[in-house]
C-alpha positions in Angstrom: 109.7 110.0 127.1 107.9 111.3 130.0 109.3 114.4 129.7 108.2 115.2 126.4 104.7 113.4 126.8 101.9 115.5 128.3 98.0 116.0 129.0 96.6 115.9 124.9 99.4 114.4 123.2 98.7 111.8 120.7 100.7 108.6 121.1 100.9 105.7 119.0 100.4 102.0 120.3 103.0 99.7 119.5 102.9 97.1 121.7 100.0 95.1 122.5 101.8 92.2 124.5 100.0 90.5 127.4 100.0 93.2 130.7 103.4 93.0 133.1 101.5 91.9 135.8 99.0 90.0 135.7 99.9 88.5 132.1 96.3 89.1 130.8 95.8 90.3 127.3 95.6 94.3 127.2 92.7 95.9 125.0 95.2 98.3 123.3 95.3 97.5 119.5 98.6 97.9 117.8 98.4 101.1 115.2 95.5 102.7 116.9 96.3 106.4 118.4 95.1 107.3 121.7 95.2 110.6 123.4 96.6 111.1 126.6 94.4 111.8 129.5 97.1 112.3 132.0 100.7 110.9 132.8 101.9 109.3 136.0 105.0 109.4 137.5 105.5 105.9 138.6 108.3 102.7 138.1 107.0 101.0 136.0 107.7 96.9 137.5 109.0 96.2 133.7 112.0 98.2 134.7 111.8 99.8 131.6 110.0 103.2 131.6 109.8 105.6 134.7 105.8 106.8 133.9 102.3 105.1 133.5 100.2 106.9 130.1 96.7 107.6 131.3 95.0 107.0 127.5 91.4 106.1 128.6 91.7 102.3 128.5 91.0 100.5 131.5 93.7 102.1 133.9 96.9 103.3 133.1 99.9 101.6 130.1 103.6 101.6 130.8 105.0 104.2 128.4 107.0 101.8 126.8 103.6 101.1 124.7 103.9 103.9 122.7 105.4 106.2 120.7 104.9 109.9 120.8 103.2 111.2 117.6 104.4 114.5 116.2 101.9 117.8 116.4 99.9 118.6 113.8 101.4 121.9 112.3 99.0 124.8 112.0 97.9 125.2 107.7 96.5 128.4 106.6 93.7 128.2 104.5 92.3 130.7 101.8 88.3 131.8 102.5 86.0 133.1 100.2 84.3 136.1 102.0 80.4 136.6 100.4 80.0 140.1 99.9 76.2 140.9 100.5 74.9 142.2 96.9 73.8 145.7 96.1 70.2 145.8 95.1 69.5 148.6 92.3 66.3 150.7 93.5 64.1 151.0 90.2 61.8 153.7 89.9 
């Protein structure tokens, strides 16, 4: 997934368990999107994933976490233009 994951993607969280380490609970929330601020090449010690998600909580999640969210495609959406009105010079 590292690969396709980059700087501004959206990812979802889908796994909240207790860190790998340190087996304290995370402060992800399961269903919440974060962005991602950057992605680190590193092994993760879960064996599982081969990069660390940068999402702006505490430090960094193995990607295994999340799932990556499709883009948003671009809609194009009809304007009304306001045309100035014409003022009638009375005399």
């Amino acid at each position: 997934m590292s690969d396709a994951v980059g700087p501004g993607d959206l990812v979802l969280c889908v796994n909240a368990a207790p860190n790998h380490a340190t087996g304290r609970p995370v402060p992800l929330q399961v269903g919440e999107t974060y962005r991602v601020i950057a992605v680190m090449e590193f092994a993760c010690p879960c064996g599982r994933s081969d990069a660390l998600l940068d999402v702006g909580v505490d430090f960094a999640w193995c990607q295994t976490r999340f799932r990556l969210l499709p883009k948003p495609k671009a809609e194009t959406k009809t304007r009304r233009v306001s045309l100035p009105k014409e003022k009638e010079t009375v005399r």
